[in-house]
Every structure is written in structure tokens, then in C-alpha cells.
PDB file of N, CA, C and O in Angstrom:
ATOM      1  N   UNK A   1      12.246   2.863  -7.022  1.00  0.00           N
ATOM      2  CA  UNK A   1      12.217   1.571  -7.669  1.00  0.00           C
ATOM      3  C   UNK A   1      11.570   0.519  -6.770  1.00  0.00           C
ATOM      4  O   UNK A   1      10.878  -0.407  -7.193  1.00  0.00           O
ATOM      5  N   UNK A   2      11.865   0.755  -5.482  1.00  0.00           N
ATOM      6  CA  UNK A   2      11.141  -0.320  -4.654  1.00  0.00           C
ATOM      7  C   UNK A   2       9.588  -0.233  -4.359  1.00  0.00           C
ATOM      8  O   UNK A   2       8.790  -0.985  -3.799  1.00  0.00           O
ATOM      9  N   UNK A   3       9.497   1.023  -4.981  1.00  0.00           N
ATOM     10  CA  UNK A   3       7.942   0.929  -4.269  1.00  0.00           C
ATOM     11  C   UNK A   3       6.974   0.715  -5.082  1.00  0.00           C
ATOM     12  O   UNK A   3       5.794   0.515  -4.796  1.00  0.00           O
ATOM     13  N   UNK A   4       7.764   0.779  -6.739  1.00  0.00           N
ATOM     14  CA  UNK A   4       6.939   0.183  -7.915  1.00  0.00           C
ATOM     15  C   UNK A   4       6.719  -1.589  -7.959  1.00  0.00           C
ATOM     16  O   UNK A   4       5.758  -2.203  -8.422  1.00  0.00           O
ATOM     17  N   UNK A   5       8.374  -2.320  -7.092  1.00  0.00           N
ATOM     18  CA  UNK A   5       8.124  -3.575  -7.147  1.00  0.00           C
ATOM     19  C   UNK A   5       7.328  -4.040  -5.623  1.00  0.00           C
ATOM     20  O   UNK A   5       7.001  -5.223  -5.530  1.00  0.00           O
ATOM     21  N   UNK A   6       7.152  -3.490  -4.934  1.00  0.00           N
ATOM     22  CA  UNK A   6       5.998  -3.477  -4.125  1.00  0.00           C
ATOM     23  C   UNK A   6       4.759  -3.447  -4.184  1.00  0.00           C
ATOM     24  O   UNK A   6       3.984  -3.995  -3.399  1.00  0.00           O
ATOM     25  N   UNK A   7       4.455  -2.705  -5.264  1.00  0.00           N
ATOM     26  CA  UNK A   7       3.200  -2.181  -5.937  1.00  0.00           C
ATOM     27  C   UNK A   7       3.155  -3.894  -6.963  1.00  0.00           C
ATOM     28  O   UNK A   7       2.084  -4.501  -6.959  1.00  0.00           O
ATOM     29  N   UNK A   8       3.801  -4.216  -7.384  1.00  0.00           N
ATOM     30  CA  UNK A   8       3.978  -5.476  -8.032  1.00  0.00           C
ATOM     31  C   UNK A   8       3.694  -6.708  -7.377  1.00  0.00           C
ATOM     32  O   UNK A   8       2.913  -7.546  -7.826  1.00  0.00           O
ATOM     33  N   UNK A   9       4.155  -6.785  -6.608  1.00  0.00           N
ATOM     34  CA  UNK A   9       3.981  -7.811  -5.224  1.00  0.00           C
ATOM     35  C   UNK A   9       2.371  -7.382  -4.623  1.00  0.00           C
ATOM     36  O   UNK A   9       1.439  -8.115  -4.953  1.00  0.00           O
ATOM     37  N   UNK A  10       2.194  -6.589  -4.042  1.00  0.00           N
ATOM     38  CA  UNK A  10       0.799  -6.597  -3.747  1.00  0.00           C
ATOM     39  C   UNK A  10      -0.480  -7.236  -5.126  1.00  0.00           C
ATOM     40  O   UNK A  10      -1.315  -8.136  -5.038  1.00  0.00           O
ATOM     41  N   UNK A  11      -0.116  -6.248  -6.382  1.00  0.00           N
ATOM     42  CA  UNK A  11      -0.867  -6.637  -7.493  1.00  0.00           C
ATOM     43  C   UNK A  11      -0.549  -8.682  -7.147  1.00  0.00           C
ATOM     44  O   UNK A  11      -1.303  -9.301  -6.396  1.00  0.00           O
ATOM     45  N   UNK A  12       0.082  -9.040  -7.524  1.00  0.00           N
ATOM     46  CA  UNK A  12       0.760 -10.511  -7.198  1.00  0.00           C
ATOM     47  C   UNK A  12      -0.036 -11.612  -6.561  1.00  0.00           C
ATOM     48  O   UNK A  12      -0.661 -12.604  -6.935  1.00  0.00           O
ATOM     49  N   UNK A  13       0.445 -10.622  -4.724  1.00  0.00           N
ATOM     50  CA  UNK A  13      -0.396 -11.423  -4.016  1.00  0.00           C
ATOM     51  C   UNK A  13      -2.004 -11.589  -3.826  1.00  0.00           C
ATOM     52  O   UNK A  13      -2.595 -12.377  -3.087  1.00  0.00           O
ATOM     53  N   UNK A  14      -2.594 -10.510  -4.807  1.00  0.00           N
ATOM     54  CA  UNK A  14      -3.814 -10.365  -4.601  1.00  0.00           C
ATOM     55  C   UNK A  14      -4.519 -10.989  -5.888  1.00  0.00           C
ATOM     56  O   UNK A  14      -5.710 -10.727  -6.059  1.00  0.00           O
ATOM     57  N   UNK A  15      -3.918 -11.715  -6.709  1.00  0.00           N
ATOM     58  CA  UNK A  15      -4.443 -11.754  -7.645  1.00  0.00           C
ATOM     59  C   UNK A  15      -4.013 -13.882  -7.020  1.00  0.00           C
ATOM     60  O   UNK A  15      -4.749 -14.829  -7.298  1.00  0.00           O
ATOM     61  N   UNK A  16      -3.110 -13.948  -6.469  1.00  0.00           N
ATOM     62  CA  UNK A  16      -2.831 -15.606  -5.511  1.00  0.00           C
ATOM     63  C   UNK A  16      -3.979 -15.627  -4.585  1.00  0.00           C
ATOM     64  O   UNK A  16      -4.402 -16.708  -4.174  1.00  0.00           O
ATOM     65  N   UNK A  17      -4.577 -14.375  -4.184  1.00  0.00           N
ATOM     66  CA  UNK A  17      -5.626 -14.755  -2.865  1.00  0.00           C
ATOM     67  C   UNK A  17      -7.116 -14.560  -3.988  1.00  0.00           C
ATOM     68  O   UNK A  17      -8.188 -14.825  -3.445  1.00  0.00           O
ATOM     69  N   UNK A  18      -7.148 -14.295  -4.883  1.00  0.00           N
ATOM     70  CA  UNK A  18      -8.152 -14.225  -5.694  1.00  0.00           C
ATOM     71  C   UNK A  18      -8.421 -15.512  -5.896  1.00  0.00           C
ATOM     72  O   UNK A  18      -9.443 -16.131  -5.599  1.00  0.00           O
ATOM     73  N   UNK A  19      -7.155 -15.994  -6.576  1.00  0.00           N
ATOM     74  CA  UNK A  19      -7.531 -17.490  -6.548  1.00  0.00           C
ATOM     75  C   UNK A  19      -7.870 -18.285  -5.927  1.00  0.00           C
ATOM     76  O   UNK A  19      -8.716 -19.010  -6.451  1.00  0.00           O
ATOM     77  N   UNK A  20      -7.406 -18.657  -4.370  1.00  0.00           N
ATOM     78  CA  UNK A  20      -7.659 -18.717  -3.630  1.00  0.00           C
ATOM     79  C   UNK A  20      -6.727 -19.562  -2.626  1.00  0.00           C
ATOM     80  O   UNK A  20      -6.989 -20.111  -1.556  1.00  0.00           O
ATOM     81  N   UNK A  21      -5.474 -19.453  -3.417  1.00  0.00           N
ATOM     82  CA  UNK A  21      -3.617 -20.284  -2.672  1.00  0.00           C
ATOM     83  C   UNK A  21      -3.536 -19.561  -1.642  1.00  0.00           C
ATOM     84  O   UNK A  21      -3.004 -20.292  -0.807  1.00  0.00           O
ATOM     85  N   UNK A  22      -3.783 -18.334  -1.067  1.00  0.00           N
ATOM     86  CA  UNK A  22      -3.569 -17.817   0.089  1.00  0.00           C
ATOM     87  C   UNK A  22      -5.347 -16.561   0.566  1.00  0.00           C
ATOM     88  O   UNK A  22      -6.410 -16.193   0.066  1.00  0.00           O
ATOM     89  N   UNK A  23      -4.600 -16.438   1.701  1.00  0.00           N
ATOM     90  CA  UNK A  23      -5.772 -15.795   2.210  1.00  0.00           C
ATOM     91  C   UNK A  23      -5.591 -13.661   2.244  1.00  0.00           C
ATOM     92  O   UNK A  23      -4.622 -13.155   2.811  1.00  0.00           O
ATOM     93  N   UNK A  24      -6.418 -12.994   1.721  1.00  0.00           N
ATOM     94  CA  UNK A  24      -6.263 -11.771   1.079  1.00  0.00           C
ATOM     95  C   UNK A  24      -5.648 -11.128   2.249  1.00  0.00           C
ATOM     96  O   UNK A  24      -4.837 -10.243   1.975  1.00  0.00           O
ATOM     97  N   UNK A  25      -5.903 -11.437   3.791  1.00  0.00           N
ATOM     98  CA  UNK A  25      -5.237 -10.719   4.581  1.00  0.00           C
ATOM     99  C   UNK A  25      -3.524 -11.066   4.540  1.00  0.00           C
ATOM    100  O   UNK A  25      -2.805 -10.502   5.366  1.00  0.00           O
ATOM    101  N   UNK A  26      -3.130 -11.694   3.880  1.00  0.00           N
ATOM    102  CA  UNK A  26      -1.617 -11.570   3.589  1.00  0.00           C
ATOM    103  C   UNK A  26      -1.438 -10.373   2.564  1.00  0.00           C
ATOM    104  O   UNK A  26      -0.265 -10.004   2.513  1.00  0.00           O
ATOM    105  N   UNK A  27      -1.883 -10.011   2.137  1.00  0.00           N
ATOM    106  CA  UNK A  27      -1.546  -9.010   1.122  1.00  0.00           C
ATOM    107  C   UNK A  27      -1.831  -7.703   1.968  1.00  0.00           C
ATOM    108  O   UNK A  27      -2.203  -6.746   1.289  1.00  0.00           O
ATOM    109  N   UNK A  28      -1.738  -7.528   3.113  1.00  0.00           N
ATOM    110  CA  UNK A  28      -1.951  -6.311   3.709  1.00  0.00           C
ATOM    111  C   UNK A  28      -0.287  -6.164   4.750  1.00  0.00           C
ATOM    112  O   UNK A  28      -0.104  -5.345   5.651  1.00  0.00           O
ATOM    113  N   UNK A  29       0.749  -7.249   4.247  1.00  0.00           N
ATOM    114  CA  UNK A  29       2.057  -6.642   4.130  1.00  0.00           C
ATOM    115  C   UNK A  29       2.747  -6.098   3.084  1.00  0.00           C
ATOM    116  O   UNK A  29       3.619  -5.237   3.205  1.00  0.00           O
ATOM    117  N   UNK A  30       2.290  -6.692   1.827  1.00  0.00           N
ATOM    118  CA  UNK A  30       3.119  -5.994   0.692  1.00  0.00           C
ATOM    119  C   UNK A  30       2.397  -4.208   0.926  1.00  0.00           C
ATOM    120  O   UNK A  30       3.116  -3.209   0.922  1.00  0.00           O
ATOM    121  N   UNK A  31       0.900  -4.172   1.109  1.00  0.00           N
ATOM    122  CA  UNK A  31       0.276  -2.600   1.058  1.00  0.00           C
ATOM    123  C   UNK A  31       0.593  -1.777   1.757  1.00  0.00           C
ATOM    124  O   UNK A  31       0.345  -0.596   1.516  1.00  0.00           O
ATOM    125  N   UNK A  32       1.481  -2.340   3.236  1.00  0.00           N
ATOM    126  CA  UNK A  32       2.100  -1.480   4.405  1.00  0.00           C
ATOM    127  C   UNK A  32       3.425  -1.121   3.339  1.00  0.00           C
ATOM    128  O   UNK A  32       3.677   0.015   2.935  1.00  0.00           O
ATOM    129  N   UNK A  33       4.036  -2.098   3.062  1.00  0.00           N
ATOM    130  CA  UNK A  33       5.661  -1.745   2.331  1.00  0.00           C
ATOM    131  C   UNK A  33       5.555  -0.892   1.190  1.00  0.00           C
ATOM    132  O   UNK A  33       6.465  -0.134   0.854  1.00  0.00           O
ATOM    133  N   UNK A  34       4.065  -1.035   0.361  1.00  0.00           N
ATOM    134  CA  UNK A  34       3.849  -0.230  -0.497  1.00  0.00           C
ATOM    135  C   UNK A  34       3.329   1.144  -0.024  1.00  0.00           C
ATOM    136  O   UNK A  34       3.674   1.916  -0.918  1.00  0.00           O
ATOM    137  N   UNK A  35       2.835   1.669   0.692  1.00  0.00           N
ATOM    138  CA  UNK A  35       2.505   2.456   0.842  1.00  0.00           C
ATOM    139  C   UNK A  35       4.131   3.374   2.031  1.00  0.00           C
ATOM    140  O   UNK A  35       4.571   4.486   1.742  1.00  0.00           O
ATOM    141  N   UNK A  36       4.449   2.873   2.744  1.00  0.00           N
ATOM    142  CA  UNK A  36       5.267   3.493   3.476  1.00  0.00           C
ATOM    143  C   UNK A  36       6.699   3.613   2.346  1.00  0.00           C
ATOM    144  O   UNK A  36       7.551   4.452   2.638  1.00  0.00           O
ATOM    145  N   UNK A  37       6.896   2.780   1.125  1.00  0.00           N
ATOM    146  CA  UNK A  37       8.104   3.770   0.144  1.00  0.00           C
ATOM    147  C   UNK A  37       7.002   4.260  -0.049  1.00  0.00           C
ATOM    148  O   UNK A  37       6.598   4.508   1.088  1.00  0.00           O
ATOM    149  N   UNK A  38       5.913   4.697  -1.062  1.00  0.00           N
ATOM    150  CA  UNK A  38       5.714   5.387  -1.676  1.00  0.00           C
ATOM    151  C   UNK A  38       5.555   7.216  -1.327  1.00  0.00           C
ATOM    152  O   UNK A  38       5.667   8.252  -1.982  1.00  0.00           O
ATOM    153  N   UNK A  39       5.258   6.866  -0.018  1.00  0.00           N
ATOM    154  CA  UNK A  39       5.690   8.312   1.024  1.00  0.00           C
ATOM    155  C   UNK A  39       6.927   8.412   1.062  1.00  0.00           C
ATOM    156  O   UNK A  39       7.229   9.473   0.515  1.00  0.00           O
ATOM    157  N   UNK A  40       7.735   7.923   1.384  1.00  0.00           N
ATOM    158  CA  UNK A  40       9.131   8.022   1.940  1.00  0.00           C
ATOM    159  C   UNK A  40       9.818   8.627   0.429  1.00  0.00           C
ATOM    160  O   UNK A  40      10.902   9.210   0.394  1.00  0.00           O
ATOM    161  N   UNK A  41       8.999   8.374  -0.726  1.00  0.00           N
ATOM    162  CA  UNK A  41       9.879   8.552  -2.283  1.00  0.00           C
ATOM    163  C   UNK A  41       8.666  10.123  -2.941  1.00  0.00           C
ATOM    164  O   UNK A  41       8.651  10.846  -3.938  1.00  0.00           O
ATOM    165  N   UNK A  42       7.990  10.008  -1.915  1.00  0.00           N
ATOM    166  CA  UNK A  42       7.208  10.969  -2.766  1.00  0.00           C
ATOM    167  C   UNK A  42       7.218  12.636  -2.230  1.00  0.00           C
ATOM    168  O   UNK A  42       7.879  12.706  -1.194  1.00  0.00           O
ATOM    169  N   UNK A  43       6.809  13.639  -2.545  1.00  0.00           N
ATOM    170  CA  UNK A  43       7.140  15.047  -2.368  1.00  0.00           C
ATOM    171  C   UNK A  43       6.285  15.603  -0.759  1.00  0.00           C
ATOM    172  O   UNK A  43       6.177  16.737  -0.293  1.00  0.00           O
ATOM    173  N   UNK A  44       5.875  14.499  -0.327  1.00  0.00           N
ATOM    174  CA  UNK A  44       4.988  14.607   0.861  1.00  0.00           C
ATOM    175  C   UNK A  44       5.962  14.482   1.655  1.00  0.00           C
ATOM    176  O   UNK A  44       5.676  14.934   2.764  1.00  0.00           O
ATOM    177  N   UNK A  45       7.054  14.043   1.580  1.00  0.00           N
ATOM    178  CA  UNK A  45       8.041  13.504   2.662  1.00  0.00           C
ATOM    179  C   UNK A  45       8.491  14.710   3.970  1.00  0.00           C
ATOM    180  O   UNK A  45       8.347  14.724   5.193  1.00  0.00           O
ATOM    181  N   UNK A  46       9.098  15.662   2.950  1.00  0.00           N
ATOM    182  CA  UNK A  46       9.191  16.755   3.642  1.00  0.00           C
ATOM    183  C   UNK A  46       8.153  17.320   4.285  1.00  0.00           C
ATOM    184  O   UNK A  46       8.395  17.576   5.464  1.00  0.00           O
ATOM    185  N   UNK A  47       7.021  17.614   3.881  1.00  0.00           N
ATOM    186  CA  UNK A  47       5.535  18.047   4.625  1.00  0.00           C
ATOM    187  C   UNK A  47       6.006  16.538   5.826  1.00  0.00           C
ATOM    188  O   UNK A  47       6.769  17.101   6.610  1.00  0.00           O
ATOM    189  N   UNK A  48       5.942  15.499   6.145  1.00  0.00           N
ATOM    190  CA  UNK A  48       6.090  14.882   6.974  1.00  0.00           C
ATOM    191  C   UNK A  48       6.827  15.238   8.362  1.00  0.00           C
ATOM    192  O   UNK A  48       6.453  15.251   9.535  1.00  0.00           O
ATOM    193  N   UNK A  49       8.179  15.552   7.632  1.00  0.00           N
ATOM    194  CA  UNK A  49       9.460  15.676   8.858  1.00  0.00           C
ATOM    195  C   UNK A  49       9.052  17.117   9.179  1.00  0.00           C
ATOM    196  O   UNK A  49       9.157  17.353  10.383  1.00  0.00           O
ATOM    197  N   UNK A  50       8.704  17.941   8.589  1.00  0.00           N
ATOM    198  CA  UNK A  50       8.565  19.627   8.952  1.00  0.00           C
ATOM    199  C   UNK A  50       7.270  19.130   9.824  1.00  0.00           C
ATOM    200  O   UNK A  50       7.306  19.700  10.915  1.00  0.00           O
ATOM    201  N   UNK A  51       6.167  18.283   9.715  1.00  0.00           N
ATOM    202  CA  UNK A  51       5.126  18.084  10.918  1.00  0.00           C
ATOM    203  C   UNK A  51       5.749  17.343  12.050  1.00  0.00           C
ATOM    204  O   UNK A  51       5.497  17.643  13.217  1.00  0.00           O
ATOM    205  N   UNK A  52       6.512  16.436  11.740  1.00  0.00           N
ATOM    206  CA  UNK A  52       7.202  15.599  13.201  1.00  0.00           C
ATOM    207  C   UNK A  52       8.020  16.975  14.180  1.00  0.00           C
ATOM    208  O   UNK A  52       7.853  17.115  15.391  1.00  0.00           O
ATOM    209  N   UNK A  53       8.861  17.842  13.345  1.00  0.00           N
ATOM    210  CA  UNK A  53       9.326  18.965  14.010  1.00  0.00           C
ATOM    211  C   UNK A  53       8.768  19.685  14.718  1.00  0.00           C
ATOM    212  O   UNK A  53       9.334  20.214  15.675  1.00  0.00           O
ATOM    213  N   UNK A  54       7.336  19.909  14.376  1.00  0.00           N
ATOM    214  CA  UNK A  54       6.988  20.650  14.716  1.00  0.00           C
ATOM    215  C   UNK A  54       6.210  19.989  15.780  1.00  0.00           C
ATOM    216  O   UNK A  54       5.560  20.791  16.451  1.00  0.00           O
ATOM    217  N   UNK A  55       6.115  18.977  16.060  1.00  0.00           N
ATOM    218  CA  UNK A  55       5.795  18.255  17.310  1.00  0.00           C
ATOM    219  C   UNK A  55       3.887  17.488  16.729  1.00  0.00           C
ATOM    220  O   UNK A  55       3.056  16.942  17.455  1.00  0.00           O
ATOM    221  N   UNK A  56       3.804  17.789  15.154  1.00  0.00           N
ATOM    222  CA  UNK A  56       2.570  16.944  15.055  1.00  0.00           C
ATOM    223  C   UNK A  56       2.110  15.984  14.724  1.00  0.00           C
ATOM    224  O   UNK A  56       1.763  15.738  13.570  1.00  0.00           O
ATOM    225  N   UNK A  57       2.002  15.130  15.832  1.00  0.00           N
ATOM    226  CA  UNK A  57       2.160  13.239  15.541  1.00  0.00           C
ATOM    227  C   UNK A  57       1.053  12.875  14.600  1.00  0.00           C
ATOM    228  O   UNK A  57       1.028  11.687  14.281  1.00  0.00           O
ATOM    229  N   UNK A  58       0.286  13.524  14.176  1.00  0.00           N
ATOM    230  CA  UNK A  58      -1.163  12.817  13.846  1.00  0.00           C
ATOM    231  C   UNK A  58      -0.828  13.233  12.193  1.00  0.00           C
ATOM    232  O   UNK A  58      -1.857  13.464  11.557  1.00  0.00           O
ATOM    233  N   UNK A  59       0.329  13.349  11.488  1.00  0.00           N
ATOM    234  CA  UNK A  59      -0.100  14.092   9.872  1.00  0.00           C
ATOM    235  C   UNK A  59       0.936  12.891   9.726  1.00  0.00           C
ATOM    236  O   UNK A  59       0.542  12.482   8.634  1.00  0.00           O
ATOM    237  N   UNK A  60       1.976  12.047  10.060  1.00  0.00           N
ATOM    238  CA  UNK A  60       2.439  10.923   9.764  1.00  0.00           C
ATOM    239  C   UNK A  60       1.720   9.680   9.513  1.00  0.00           C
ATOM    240  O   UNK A  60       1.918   8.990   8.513  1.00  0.00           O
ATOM    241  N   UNK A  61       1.036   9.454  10.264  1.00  0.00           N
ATOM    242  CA  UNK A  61       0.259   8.516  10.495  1.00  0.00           C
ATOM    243  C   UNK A  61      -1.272   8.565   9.091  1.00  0.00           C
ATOM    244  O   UNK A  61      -1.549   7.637   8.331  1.00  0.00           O
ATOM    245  N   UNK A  62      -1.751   9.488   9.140  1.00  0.00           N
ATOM    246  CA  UNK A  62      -2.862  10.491   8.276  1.00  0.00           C
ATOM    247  C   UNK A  62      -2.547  10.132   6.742  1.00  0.00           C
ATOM    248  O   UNK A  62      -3.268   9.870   5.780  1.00  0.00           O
ATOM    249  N   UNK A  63      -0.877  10.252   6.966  1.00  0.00           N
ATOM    250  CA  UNK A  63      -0.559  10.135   5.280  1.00  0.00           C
ATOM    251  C   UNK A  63       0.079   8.869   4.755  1.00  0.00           C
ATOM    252  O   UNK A  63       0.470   8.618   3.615  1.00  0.00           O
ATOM    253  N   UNK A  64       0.095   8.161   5.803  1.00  0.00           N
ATOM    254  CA  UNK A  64       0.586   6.879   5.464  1.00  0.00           C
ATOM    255  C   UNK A  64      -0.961   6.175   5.259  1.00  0.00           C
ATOM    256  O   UNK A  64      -1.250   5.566   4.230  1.00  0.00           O
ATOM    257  N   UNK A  65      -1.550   6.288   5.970  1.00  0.00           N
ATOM    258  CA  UNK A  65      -3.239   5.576   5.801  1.00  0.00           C
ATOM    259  C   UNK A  65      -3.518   5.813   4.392  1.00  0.00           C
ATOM    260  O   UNK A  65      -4.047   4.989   3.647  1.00  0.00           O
ATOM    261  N   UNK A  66      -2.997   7.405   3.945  1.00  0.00           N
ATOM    262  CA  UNK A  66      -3.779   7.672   2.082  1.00  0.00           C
ATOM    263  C   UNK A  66      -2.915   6.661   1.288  1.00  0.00           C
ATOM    264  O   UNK A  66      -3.387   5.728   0.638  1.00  0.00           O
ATOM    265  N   UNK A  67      -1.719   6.922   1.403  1.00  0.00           N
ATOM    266  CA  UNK A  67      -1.157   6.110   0.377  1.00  0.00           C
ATOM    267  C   UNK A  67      -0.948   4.539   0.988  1.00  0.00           C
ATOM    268  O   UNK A  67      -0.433   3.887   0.079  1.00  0.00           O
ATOM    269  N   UNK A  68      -1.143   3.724   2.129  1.00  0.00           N
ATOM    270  CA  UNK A  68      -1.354   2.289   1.930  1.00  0.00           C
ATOM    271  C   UNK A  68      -2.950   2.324   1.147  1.00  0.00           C
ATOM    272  O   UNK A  68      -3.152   1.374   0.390  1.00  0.00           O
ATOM    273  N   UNK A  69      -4.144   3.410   1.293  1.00  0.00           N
ATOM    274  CA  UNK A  69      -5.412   2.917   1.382  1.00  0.00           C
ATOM    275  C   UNK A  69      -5.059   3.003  -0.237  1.00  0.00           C
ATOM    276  O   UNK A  69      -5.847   2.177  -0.697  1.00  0.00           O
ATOM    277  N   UNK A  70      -4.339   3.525  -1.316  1.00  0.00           N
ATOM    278  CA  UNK A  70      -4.325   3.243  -2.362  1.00  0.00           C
ATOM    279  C   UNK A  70      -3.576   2.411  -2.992  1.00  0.00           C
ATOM    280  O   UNK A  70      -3.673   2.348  -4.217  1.00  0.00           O
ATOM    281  N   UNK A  71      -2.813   1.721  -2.405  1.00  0.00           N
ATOM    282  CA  UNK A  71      -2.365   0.137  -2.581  1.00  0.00           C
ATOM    283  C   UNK A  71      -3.172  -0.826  -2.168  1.00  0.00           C
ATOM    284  O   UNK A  71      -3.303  -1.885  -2.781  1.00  0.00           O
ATOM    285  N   UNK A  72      -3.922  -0.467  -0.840  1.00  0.00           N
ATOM    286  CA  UNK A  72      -5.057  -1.590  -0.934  1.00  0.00           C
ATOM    287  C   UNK A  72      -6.148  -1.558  -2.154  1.00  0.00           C
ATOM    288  O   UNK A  72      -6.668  -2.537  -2.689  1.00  0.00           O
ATOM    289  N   UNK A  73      -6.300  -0.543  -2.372  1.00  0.00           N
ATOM    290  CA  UNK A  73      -7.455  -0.055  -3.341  1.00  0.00           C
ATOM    291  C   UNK A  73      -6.809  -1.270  -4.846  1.00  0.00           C
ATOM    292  O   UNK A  73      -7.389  -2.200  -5.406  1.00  0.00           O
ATOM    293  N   UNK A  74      -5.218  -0.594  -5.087  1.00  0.00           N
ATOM    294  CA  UNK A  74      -5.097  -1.660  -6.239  1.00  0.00           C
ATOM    295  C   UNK A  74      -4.970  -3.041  -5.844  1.00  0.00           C
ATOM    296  O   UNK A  74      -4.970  -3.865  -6.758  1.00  0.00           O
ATOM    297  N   UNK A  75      -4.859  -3.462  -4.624  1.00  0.00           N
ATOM    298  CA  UNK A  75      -5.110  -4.870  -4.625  1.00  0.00           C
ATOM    299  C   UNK A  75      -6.176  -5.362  -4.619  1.00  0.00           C
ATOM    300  O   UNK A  75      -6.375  -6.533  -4.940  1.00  0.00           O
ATOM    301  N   UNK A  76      -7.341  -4.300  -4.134  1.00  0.00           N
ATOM    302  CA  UNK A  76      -8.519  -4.959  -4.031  1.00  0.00           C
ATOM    303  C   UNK A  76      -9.286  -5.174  -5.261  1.00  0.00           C
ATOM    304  O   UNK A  76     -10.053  -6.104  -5.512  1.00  0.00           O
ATOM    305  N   UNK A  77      -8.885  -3.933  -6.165  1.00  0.00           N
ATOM    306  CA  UNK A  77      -9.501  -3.874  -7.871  1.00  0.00           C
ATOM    307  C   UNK A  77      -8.864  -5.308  -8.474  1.00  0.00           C
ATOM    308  O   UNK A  77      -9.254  -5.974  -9.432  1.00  0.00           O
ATOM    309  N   UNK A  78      -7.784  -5.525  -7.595  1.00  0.00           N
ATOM    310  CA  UNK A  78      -7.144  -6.612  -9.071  1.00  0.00           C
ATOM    311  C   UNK A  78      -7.820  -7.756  -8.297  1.00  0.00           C
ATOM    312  O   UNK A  78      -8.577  -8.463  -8.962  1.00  0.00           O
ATOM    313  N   UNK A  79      -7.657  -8.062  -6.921  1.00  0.00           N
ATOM    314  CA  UNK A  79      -8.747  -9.551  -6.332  1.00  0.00           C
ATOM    315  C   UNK A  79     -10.210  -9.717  -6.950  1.00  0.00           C
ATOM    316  O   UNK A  79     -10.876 -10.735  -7.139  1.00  0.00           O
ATOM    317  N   UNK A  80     -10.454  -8.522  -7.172  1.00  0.00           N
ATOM    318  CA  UNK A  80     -12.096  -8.516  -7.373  1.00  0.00           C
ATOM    319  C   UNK A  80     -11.862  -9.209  -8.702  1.00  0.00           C
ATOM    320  O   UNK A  80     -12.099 -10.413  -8.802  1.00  0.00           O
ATOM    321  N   UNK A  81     -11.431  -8.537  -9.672  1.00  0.00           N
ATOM    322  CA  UNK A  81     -10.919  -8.613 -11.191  1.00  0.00           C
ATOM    323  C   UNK A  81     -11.240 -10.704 -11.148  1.00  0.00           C
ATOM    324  O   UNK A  81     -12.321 -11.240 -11.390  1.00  0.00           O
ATOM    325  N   UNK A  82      -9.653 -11.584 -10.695  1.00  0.00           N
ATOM    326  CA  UNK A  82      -9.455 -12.497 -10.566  1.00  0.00           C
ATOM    327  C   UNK A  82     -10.611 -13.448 -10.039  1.00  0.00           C
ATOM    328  O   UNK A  82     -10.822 -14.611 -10.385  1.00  0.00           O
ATOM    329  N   UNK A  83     -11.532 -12.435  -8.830  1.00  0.00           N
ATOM    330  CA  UNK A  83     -12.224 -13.898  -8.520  1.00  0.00           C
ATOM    331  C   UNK A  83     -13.375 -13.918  -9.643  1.00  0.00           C
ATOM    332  O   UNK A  83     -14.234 -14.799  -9.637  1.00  0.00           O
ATOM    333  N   UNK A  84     -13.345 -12.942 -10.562  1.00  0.00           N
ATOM    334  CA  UNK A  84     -14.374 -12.735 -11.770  1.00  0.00           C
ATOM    335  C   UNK A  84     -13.774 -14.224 -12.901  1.00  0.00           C
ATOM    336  O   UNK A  84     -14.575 -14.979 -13.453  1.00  0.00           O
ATOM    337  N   UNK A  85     -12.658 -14.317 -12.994  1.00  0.00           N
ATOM    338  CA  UNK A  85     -12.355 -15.228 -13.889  1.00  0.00           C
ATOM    339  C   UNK A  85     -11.734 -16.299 -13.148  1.00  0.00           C
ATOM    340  O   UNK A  85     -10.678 -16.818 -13.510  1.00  0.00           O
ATOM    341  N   UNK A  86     -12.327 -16.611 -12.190  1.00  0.00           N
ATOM    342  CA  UNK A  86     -11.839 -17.773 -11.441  1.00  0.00           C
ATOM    343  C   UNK A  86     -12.605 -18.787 -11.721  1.00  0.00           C
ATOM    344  O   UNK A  86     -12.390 -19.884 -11.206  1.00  0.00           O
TER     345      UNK A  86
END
């Protein structure tokens, strides 16, 4: 549930920096919070902790980059969107 209203909040703030009330690099905290539940809730989780076990630091990090880079992705589709009808 939190990582859908995260996903909400980013859409949010990016559509406030579209306008132009804030500046778009604020919206690259809601995409950290969005992206780190959406791992933490999703079936990758386990592939995560079975790589930390196994001592491999670099597949945590790897998979948090995919899923923030697709919360940035929807913030950036919806800024673009906004500064179109600005």
C-alpha cells in the first residue's frame, strides 16, 4: 500500500515541478521511497537477501537502481506531460 502512495506522491510532485512551485530535483525523494518499497514488497526481495548471504553486495544496489529508474521514468513522463500544458 505504501509504495502505490509513493508512486502517488512522486506522480504529485512532478507534475508541482512541471509547473514550476518547486524544483524537479525534489522529486528524486519520493523515487528513492518509491522504488526501495517497491523492492522490499515485490518477489525480488528474496533474490536480494539470498545475494546479501551470499556475500554479493553489488545485486542490492543493481535492483534498487531498476525499480527507482522506473519511478523516475513515471515522474519524468508525467513532468514532461505538465510542462506541455503549462
Amino acid at each position: 500500500m505504501l509504495g502505490v502512495i509513493s508512486k502517488l506522491v512522486v506522480v504529485a510532485m512532478s507534475i508541482a515541478a512541471g509547473l514550476g512551485a518547486i524544483s524537479f530535483w525534489w522529486v528524486l525523494i519520493p523515487v528513492f521511497f518509491a522504488g526501495s518499497l517497491s523492492l522490499s514488497n515485490s518477489h525480488h526481495y528474496d533474490s536480494v537477501m539470498t545475494a546479501n548471504r551470499r556475500g554479493s553486495l553489488t545485486f542490492m544496489p543493481l535492483m534498487l537502481l531498476i525499480y527507482c529508474g522506473g519511478a523516475l521514468a513515471l515522474g519524468g513522463v508525467s513532468f514532461w506531460i505538465t510542462t506541455w500544458f503549462r
